[in-house]
N, C-alpha and C positions, 0 to 999 in steps of 0.2 A: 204417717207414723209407722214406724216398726211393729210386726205383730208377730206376738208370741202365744203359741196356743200351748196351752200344760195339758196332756191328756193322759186319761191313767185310768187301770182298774184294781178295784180294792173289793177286799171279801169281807175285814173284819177293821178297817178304818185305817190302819196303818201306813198304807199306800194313799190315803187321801191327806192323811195331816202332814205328810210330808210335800205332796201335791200342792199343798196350799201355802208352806212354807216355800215352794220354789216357785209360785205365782206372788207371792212376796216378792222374794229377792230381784226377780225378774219387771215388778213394776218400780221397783228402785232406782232404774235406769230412765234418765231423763230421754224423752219421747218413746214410747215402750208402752200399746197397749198389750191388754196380758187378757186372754180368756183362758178360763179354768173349766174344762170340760172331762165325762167321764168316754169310757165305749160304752156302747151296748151291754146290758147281763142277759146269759144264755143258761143259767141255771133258775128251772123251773120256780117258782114264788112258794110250792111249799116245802119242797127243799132248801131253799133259806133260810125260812123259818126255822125249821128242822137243826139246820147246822147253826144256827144264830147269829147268821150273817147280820152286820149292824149294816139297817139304811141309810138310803144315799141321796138327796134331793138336784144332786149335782146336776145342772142340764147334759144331757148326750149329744156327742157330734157325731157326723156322719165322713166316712173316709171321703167323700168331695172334697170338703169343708178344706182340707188341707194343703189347697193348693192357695190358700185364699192367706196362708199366715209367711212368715219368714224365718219363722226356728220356732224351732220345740222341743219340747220336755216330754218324755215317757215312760210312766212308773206304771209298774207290776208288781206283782207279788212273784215268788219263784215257787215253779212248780218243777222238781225233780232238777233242777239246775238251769231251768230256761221261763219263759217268760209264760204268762199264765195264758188259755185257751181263747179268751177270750181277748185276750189284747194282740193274738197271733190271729183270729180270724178278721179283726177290724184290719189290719195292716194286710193280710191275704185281699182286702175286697178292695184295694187300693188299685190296684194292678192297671187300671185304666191310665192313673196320675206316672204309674211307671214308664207306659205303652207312650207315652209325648213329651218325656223328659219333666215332669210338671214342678219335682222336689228337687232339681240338679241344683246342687251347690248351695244350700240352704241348711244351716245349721243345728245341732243336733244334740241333743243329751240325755240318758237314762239312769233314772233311780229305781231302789228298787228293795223290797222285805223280804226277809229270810227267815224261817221258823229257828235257826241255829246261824254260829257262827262256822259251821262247816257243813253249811245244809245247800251249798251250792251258791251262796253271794255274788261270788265274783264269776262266777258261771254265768247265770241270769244275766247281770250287766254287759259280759262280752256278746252271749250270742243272742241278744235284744238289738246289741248293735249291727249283729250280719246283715237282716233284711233293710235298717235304714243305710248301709252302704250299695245296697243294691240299687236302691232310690237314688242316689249319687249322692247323701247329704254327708254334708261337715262333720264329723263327729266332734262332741266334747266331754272330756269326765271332768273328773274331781281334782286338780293338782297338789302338788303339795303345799301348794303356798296357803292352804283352810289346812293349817296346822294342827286342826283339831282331828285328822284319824291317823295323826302320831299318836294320841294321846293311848296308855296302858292301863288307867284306871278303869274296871269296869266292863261292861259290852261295849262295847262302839260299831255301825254298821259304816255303810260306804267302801269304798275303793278308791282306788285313782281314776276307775273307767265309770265311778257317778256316785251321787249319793246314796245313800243307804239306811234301813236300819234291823236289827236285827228284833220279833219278834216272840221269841219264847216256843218250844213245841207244841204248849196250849193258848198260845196268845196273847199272855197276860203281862209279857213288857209290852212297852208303849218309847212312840221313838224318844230320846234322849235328849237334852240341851244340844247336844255336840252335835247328832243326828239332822236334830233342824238347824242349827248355823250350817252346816255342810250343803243341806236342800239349799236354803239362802243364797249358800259362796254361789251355789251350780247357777238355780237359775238368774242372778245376777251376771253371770259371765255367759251364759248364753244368750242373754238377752243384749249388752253388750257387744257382742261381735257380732251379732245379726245385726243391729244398728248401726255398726261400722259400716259392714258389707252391705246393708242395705244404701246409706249414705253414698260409698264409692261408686254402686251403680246406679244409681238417679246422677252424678257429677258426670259420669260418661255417656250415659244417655243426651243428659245436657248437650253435651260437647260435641258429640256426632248427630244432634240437630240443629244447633248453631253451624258447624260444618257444613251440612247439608245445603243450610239458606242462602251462608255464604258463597255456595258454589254455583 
């Protein structure tokens, strides 16, 4: 089967309910399994307390784990216009997966929460995606064709470069109808093209070992 891991970090849930609306959309696709993991948290237990961070019982993965999936999902919250400390030092400790080509060619896609709709959105989503280009992965966003962040009524989060949603400066939106169709659309199409291209390479593997025997 196809594997798709959704990993993500979340402060105040935001990032998670959209996480699990794109491990949704993502087990929609026929042969696709889907794990839904967080990273690490690197802020002290009573400063979360403190700040009111909602808990998380999500299981954690570890940056090995990644060579072991075929596409993935990466949500954050946005901090100052980029991806938050924590989900930049899980992807920092990868470096071994980079150092043997481990993620070449394996596909890719980032959502991601915003305190405002010009608190850095589509910031976050681009430069989330510089380090997974470094890893040589696929990239994917949001297309037009999830017609729903045309939509002008209202807040709406996302981008074209992935789902989204926008949070409030105190936190007290919560992502949107449109917000999760959009997580859906993403990881349904990421999940989807990693099962293609996972597919085309098992039929060429095939093919240059039948080759092989035949010679």
């Amino acid at each position: 089967m196809t594997r798709i891991l959704v990993l993500y970090y979340s402060s105040y849930g935001h990032v998670r309910a959209l996480a699990q609306a794109e491990a949704e959309g993502a087990r929609s696709v026929t042969g696709v399994a889907v794990d839904l993991r967080r990273v690490p948290e690197t802020v002290p237990a009573a400063v979360r307390e403190r700040a009111g961070y909602a808990p998380d019982d999500t299981p954690e993965a570890s940056p090995t784990d990644l060579a072991d999936y075929d596409g993935f999902l990466f949500g954050t919250p946005t901090r100052f216009g980029m991806m938050a400390a924590q989900m930049k030092q899980f992807i920092d400790e990868a470096g071994g997966l980079w150092a043997r080509n481990a993620l070449v060619g394996k596909v890719a896609g980032v959502f991601a929460s915003t305190g405002s709709q010009h608190g850095g959105h589509e910031a976050t989503l681009l430069s989330t995606q510089i380090p997974l280009q470094h890893f040589g992965m696929l990239i994917v966003g949001l297309p037009y064709s999830f017609a729903g962040q045309t939509a002008s009524q209202g807040v709406v989060g996302g981008a074209p470069y992935g789902a989204g949603t926008i949070a409030g400066a105190d936190g007290s939106l919560r992502p949107t109808e449109t917000d999760i169709a959009g997580a859906r659309f993403q990881g349904a199409l990421v999940a989807g093209l990693a099962a293609r291209l996972t597919a085309g390479n098992r039929f060429f593997r095939q093919s240059e070992e039948a080759l092989s025997c035949a010679s």
